[in-house]
Structure formats: structure tokens, C-alpha cells
The first five atom37 places (N, CA, C, CB, O) and aatype in JSON, in Angstrom:
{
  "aatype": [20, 20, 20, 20, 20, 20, 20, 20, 20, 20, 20, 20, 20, 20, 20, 20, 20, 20, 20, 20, 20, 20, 20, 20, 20, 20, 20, 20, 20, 20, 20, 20, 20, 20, 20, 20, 20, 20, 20, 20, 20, 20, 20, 20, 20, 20, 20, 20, 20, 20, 20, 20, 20, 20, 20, 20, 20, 20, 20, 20, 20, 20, 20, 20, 20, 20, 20, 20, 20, 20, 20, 20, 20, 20, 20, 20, 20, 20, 20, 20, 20, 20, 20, 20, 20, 20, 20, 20, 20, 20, 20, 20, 20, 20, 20, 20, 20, 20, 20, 20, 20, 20, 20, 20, 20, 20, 20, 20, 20, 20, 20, 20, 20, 20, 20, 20],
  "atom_mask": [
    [1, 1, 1, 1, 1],
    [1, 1, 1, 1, 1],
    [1, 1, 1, 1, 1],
    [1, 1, 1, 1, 1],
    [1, 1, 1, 1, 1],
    [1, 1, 1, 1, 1],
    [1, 1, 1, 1, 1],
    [1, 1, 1, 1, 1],
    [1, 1, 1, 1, 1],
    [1, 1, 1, 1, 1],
    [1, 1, 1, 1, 1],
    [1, 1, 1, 1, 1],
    [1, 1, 1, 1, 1],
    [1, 1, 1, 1, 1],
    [1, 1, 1, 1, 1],
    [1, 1, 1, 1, 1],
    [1, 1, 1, 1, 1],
    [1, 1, 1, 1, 1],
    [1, 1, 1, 1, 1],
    [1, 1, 1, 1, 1],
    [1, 1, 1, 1, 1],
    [1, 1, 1, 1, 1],
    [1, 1, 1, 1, 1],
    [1, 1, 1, 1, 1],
    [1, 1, 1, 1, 1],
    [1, 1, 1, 1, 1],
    [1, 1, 1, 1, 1],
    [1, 1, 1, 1, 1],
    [1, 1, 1, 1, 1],
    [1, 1, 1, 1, 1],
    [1, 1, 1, 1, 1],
    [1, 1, 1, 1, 1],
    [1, 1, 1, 1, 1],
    [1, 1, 1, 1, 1],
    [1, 1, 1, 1, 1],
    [1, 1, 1, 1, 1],
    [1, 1, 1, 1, 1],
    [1, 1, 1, 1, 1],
    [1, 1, 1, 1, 1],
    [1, 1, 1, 1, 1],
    [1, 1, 1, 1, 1],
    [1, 1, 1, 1, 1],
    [1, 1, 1, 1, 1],
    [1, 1, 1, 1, 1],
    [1, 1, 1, 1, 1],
    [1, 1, 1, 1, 1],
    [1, 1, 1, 1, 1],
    [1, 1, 1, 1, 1],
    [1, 1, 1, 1, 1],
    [1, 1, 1, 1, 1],
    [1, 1, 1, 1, 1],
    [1, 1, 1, 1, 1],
    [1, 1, 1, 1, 1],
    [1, 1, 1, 1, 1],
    [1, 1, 1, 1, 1],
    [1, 1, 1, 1, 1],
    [1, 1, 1, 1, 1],
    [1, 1, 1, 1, 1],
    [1, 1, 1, 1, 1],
    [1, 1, 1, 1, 1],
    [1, 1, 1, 1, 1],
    [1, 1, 1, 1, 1],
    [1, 1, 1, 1, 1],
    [1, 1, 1, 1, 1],
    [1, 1, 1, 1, 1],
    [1, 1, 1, 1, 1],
    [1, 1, 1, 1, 1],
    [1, 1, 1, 1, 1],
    [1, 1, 1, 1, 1],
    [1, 1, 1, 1, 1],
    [1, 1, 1, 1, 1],
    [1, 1, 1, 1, 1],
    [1, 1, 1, 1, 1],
    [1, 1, 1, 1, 1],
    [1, 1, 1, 1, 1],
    [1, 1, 1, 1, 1],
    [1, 1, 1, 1, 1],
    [1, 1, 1, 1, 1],
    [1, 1, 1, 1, 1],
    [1, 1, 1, 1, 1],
    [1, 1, 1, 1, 1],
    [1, 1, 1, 1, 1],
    [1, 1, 1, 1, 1],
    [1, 1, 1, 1, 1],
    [1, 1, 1, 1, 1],
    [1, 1, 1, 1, 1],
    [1, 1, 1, 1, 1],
    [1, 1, 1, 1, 1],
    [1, 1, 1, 1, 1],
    [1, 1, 1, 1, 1],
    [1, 1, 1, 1, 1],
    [1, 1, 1, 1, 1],
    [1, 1, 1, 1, 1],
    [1, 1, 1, 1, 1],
    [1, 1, 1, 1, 1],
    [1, 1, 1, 1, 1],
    [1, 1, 1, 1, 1],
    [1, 1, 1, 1, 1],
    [1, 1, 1, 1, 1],
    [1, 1, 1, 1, 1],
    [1, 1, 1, 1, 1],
    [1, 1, 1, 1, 1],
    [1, 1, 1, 1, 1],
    [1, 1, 1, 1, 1],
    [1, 1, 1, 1, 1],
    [1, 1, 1, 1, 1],
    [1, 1, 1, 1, 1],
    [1, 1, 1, 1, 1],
    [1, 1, 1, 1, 1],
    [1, 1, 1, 1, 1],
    [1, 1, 1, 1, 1],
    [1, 1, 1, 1, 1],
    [1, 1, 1, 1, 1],
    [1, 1, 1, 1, 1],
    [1, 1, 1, 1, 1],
    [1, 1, 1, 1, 1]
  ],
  "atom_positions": [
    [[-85.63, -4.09, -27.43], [-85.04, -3.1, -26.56], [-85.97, -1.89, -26.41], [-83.66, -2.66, -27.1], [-86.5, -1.43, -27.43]],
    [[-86.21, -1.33, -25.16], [-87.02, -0.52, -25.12], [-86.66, 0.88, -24.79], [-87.81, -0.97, -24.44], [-85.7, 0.72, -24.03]],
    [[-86.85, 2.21, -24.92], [-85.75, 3.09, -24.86], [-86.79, 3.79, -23.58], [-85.2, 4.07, -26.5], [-88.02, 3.9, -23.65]],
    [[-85.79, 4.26, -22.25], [-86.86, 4.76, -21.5], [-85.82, 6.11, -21.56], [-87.42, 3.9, -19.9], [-84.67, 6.26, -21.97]],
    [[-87.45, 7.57, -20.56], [-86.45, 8.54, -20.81], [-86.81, 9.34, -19.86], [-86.34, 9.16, -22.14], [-87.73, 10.09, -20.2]],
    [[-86.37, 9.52, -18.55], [-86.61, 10.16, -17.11], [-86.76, 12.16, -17.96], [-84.69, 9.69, -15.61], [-86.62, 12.8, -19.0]],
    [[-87.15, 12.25, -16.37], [-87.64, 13.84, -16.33], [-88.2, 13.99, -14.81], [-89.01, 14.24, -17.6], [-88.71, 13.2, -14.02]],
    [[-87.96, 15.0, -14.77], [-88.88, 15.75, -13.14], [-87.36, 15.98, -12.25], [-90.42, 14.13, -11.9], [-87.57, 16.17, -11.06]],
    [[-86.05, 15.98, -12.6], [-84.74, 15.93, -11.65], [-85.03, 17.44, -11.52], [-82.99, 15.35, -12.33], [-85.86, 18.06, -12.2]],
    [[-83.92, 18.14, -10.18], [-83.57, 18.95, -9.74], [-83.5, 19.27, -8.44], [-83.93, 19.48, -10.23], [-83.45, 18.54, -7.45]],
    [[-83.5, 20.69, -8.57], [-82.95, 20.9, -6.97], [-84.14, 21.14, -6.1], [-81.86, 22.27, -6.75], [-85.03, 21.84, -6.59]],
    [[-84.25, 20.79, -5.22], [-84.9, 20.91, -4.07], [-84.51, 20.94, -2.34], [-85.59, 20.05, -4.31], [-84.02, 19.96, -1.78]],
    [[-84.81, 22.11, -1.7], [-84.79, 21.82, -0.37], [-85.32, 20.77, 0.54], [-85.15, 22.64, -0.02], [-86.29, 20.04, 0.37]],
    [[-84.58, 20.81, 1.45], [-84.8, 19.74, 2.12], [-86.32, 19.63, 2.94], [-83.63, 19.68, 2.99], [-86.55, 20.55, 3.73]],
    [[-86.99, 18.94, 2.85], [-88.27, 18.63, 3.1], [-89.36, 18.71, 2.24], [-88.56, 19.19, 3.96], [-90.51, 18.28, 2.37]],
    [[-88.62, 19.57, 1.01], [-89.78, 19.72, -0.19], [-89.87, 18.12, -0.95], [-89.21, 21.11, -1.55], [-89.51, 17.07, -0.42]],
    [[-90.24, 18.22, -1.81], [-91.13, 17.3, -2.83], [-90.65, 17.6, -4.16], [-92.78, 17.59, -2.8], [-90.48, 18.77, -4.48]],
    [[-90.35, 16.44, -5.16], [-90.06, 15.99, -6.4], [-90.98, 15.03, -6.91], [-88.83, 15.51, -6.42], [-91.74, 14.37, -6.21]],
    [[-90.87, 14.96, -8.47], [-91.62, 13.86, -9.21], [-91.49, 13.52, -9.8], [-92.35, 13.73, -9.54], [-92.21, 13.95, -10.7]],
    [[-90.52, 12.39, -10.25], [-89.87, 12.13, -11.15], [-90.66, 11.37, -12.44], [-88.87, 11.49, -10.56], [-91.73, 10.98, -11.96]],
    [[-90.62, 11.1, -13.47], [-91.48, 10.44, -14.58], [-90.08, 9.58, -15.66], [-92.58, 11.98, -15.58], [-88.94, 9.98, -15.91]],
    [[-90.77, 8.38, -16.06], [-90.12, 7.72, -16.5], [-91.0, 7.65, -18.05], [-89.85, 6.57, -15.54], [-92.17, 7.93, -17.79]],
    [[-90.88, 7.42, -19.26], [-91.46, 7.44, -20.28], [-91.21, 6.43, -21.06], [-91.31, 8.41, -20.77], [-90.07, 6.46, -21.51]],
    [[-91.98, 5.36, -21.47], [-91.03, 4.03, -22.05], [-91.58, 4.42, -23.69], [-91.58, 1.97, -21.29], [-92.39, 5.3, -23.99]],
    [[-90.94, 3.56, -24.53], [-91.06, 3.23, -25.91], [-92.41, 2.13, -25.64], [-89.45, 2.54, -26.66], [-93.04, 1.72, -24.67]],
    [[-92.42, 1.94, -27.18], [-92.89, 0.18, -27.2], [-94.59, 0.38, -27.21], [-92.25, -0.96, -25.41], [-95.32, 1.36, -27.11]],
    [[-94.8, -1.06, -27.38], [-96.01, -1.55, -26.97], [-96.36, -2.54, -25.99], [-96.45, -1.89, -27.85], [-97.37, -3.24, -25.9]],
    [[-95.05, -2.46, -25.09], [-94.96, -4.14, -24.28], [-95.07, -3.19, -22.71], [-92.87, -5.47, -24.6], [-95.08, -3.85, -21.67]],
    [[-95.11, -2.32, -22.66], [-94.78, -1.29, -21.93], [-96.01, -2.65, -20.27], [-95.51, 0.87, -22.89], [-95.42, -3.17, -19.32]],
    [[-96.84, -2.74, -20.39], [-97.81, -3.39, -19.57], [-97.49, -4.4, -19.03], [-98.82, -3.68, -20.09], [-98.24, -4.92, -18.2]],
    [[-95.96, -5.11, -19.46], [-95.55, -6.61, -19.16], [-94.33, -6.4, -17.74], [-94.7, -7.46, -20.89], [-93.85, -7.01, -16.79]],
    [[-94.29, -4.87, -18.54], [-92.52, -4.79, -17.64], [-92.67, -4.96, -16.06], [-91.6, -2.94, -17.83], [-93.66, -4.83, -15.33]],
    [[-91.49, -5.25, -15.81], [-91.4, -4.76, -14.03], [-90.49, -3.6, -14.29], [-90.57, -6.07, -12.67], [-89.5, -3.38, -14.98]],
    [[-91.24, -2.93, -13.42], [-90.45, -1.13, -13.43], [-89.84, -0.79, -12.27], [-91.53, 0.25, -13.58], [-90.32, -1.15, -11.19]],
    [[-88.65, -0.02, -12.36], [-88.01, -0.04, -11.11], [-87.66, 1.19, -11.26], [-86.95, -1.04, -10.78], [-87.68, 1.65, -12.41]],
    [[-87.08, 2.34, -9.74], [-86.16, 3.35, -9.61], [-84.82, 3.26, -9.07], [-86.69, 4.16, -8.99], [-84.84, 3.31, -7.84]],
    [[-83.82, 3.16, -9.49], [-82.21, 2.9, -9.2], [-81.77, 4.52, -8.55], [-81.17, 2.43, -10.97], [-82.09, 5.49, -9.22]],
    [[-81.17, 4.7, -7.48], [-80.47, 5.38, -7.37], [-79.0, 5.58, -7.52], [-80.79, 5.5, -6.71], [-78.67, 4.42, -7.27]],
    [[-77.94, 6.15, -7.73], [-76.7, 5.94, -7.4], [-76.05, 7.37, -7.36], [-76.05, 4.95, -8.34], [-76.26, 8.24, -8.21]],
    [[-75.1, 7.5, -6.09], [-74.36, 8.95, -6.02], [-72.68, 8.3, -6.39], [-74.56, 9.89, -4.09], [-72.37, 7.11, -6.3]],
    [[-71.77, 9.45, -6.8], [-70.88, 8.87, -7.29], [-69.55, 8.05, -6.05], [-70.44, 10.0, -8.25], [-69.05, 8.69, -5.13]],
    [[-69.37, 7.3, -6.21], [-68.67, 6.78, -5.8], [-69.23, 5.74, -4.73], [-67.89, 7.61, -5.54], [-68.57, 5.3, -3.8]],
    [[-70.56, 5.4, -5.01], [-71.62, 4.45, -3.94], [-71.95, 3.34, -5.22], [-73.44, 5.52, -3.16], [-71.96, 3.42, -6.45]],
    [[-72.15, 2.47, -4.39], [-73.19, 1.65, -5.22], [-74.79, 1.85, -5.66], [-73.22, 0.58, -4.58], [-75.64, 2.18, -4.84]],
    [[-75.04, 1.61, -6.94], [-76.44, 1.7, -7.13], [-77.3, 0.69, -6.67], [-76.68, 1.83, -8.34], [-77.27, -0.54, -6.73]],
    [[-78.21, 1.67, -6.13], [-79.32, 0.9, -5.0], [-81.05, 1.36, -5.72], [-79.03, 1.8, -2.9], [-81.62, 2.36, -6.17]],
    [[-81.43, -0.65, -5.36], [-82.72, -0.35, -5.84], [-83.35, 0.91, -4.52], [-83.69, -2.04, -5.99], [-83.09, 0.9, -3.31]],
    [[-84.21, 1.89, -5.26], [-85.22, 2.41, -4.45], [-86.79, 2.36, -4.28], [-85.02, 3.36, -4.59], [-87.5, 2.67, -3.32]],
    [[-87.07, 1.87, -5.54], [-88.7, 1.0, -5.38], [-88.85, 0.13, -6.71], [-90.29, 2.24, -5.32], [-88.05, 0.05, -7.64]],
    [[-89.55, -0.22, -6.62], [-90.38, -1.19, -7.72], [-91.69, -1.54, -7.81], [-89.98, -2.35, -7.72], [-92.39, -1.43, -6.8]],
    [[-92.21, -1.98, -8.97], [-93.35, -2.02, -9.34], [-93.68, -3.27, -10.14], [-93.57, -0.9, -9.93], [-92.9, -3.2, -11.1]],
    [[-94.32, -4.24, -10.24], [-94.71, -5.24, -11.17], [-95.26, -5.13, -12.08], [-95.22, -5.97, -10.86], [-95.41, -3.98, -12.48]],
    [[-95.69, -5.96, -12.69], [-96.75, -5.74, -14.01], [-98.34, -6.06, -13.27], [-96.35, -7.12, -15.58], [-99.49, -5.81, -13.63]],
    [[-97.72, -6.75, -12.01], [-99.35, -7.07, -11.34], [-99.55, -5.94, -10.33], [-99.54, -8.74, -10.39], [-100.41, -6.18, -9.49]],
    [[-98.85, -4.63, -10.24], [-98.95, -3.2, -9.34], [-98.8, -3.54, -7.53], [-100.77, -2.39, -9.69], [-99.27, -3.03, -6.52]],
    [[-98.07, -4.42, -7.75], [-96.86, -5.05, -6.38], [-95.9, -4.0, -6.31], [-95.83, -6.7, -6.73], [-95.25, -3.99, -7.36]],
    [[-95.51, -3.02, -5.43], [-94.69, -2.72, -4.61], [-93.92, -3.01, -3.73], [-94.94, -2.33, -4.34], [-94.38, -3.58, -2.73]],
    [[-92.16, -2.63, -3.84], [-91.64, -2.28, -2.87], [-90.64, -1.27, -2.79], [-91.34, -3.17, -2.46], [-90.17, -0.51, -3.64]],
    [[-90.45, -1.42, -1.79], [-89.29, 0.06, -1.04], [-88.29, -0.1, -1.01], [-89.25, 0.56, 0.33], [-88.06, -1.25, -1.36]],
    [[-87.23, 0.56, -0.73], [-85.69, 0.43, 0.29], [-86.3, 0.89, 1.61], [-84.12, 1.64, -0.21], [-87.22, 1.69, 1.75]],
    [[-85.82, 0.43, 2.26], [-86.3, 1.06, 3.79], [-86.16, 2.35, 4.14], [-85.62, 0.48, 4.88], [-86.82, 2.82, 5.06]],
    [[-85.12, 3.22, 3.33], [-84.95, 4.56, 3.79], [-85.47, 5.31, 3.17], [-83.89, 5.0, 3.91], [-85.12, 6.48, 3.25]],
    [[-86.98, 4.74, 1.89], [-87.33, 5.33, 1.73], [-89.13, 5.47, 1.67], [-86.55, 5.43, 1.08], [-89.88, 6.18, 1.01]],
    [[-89.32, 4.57, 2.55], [-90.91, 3.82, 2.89], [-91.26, 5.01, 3.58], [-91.08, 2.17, 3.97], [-90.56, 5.67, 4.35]],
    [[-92.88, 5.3, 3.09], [-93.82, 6.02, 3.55], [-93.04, 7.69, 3.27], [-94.22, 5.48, 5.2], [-93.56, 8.72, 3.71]],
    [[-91.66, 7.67, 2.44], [-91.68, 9.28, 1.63], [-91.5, 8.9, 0.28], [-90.34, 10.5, 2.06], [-90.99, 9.86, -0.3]],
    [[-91.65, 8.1, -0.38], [-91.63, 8.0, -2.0], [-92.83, 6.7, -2.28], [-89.75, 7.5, -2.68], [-92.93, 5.6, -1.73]],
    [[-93.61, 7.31, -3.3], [-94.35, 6.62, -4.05], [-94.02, 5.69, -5.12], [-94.97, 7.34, -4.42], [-94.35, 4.76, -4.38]],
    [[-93.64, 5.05, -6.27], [-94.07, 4.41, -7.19], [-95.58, 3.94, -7.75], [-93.44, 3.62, -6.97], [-96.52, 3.49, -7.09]],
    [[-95.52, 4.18, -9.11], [-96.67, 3.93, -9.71], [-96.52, 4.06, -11.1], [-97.65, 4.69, -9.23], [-95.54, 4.5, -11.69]],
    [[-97.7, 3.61, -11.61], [-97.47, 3.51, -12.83], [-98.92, 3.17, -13.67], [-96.36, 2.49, -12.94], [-100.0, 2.6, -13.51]],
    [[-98.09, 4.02, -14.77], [-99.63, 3.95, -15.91], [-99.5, 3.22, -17.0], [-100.12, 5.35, -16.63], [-98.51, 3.41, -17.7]],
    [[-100.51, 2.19, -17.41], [-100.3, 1.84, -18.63], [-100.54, 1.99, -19.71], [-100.37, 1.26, -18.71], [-100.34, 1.21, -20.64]],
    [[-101.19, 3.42, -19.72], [-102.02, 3.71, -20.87], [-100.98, 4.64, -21.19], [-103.62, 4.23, -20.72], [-100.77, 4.6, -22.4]],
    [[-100.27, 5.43, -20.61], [-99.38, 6.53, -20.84], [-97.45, 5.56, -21.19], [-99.56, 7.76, -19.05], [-96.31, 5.86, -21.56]],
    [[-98.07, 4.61, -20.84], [-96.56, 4.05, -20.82], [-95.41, 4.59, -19.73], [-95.96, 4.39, -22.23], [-94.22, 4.4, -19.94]],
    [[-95.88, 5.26, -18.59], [-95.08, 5.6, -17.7], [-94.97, 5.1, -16.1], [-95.27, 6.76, -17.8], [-95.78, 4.44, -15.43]],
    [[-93.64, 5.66, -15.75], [-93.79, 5.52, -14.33], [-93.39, 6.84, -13.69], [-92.94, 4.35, -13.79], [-92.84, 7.79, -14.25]],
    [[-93.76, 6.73, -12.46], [-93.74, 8.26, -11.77], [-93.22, 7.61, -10.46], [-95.43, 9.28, -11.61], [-93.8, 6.66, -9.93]],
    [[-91.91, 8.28, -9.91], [-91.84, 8.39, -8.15], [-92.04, 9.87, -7.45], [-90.22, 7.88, -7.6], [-91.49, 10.96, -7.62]],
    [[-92.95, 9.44, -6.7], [-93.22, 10.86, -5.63], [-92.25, 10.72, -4.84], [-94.64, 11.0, -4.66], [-92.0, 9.77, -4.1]],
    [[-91.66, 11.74, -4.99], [-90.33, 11.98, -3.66], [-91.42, 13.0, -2.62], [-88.35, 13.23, -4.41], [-92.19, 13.82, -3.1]],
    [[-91.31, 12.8, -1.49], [-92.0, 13.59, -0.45], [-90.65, 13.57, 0.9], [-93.75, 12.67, 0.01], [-89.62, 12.9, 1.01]],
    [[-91.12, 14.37, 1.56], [-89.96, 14.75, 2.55], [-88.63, 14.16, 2.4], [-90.32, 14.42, 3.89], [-88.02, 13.32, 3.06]],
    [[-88.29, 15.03, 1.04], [-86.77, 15.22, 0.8], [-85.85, 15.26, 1.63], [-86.5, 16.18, 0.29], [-85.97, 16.14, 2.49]],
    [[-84.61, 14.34, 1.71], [-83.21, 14.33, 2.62], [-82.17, 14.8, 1.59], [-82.73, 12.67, 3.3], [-82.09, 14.65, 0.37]],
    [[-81.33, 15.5, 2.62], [-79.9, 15.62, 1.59], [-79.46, 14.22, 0.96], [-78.44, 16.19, 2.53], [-79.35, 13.93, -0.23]],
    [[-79.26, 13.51, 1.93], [-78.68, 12.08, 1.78], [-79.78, 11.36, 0.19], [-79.01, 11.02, 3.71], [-79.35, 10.29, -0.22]],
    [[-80.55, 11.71, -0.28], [-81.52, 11.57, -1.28], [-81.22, 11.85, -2.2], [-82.47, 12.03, -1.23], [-81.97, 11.52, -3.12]],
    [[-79.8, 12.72, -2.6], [-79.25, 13.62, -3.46], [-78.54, 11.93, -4.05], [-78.15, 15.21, -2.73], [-78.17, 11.01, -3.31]],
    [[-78.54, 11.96, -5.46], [-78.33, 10.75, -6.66], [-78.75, 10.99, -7.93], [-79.04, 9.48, -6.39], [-79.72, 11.74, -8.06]],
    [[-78.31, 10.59, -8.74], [-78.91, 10.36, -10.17], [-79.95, 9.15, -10.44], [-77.72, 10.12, -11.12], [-79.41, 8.13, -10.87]],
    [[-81.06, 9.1, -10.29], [-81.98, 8.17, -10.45], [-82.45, 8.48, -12.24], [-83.25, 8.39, -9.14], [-82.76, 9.42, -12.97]],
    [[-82.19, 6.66, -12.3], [-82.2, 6.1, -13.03], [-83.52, 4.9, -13.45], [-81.11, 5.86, -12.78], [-83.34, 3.8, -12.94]],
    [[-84.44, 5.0, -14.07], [-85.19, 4.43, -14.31], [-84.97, 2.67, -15.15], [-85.75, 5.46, -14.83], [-84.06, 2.48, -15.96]],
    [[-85.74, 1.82, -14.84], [-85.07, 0.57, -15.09], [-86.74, -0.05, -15.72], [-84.16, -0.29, -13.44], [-87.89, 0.25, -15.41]],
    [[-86.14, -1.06, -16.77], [-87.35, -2.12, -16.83], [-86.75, -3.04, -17.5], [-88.73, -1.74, -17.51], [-85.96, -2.93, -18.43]],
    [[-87.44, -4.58, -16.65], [-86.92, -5.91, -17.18], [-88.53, -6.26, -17.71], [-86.05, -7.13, -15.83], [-89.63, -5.72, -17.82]],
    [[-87.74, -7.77, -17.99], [-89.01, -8.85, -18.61], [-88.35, -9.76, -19.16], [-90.11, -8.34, -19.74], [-87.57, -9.86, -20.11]],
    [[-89.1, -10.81, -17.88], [-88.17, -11.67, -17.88], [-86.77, -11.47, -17.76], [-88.35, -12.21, -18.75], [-86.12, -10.67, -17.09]],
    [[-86.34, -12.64, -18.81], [-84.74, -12.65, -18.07], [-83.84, -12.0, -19.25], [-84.05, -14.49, -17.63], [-82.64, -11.71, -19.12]],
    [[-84.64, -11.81, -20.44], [-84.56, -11.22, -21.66], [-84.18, -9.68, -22.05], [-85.69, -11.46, -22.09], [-83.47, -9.24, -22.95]],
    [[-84.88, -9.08, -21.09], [-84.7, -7.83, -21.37], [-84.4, -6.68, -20.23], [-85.78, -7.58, -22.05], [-85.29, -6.75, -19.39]],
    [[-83.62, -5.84, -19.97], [-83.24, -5.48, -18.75], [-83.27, -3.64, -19.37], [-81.57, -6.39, -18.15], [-82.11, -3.22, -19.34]],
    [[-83.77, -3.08, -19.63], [-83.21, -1.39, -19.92], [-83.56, -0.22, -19.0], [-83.8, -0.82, -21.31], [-84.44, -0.18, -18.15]],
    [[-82.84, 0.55, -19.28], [-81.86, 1.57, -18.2], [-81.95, 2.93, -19.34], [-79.73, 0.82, -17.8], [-81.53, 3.01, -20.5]],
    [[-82.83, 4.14, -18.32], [-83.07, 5.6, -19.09], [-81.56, 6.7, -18.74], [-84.82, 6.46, -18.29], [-81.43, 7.17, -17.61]],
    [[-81.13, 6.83, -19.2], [-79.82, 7.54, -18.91], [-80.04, 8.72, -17.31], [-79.42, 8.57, -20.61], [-79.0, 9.37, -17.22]],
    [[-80.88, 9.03, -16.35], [-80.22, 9.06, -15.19], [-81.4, 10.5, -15.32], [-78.23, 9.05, -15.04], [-82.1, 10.81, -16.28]],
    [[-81.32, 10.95, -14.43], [-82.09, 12.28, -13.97], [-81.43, 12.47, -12.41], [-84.04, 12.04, -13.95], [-81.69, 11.76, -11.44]],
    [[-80.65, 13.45, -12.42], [-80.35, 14.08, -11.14], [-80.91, 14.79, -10.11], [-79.73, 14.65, -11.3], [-81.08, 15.94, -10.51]],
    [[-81.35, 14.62, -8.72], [-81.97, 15.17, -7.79], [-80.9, 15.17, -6.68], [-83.26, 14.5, -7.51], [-80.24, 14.33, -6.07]],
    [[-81.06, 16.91, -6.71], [-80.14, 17.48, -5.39], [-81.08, 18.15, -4.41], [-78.91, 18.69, -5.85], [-81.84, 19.05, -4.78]],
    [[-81.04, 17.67, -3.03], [-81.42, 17.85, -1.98], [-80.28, 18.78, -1.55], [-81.74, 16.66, -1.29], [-79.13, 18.53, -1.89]],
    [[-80.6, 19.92, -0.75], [-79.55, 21.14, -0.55], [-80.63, 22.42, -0.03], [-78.58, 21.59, -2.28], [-81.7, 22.85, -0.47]],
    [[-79.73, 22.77, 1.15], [-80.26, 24.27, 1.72], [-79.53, 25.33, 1.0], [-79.97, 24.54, 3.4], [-79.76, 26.52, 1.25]]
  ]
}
């Protein structure tokens, strides 16, 4: 089990920029597939990008060409660039990593509010 542990949440206006960071445990950290979960309350949680262990990307569509994913393996982290912030962007993102079919863990949530 690997313990992950978000950072970079808060408030931001709309069109500004966030950066969120994900921090894993371990030494397996290089195998995972890494992901960003969003969810606002009373919605379903939705993937918002991902990352492989082979540095394969993808998006949700609403959020291609304004959020990054990436990731380091020397630091054991992942980072999403939020760029041209929407209200509708406002969620608790939640950092994720599987492997295989074995292991699935979830960093307890980092909140980003989009707001004038």
C-alpha cells in the first residue's frame, strides 16, 4: 500500500493558474499509473488526466490544452498544471495510483476553488 499526499489546493480566480503536487511513499513509485480524480459534492468523480509508467497521457476533454500532468521519478511525484482556471473546475482533486490489478491508492483530496 502506498500512502500518497496532495498539496498546491486553493483559491484562485478565474483564469489564473494552480499546481497541484502529489507525493507518493515507497520505492515502486516508477511502476505506477498515476492519475488526477476530480469530484464536487454531489457529482460523480471524474478521471481528469493520467499518466503511465511509460509517460502516456490523457485528458478529460474539458480539460485538454489547460491542465498538464507529469511526473517525476526521482522525486516520487506527480504535478497537474491547472492553467486557465473555470469556476466549473472548482472540486476536491484527489490523487490516485494503481499497479496492476493489485493495488489501487487514493491521497485524501486537495481542494481547488475557482471564484471571483
Amino acid at each position: 500500500q502506498v500512502q500518497l499526499v496532495e498539496s498546491g489546493g486553493g483559491l484562485v480566480q478565474p483564469g489564473g493558474s494552480l499546481r497541484l503536487s502529489c507525493a507518493a511513499s515507497g520505492t515502486m513509485f516508477s511502476s505506477y499509473v498515476m492519475a488526477w480524480y476530480r469530484q464536487a459534492p454531489g457529482k460523480q468523480r471524474e478521471l481528469v488526466a493520467i499518466i503511465t509508467n511509460g509517460y502516456q497521457t490523457n485528458y478529460q476533454d474539458s480539460v485538454k490544452g489547460r491542465f498538464t500532468i507529469s511526473r517525476d521519478n526521482a522525486k516520487n511525484t506527480v504535478d497537474l498544471q491547472m492553467n486557465s482556471l473555470k469556476p466549473e473546475d472548482t472540486d476536491v482533486y484527489y490523487c490516485n495510483a494503481k499497479r496492476g490489478t493489485y493495488m489501487d491508492a487514493w491521497g485524501q483530496g486537495t481542494l481547488v476553488t475557482v471564484s471571483s
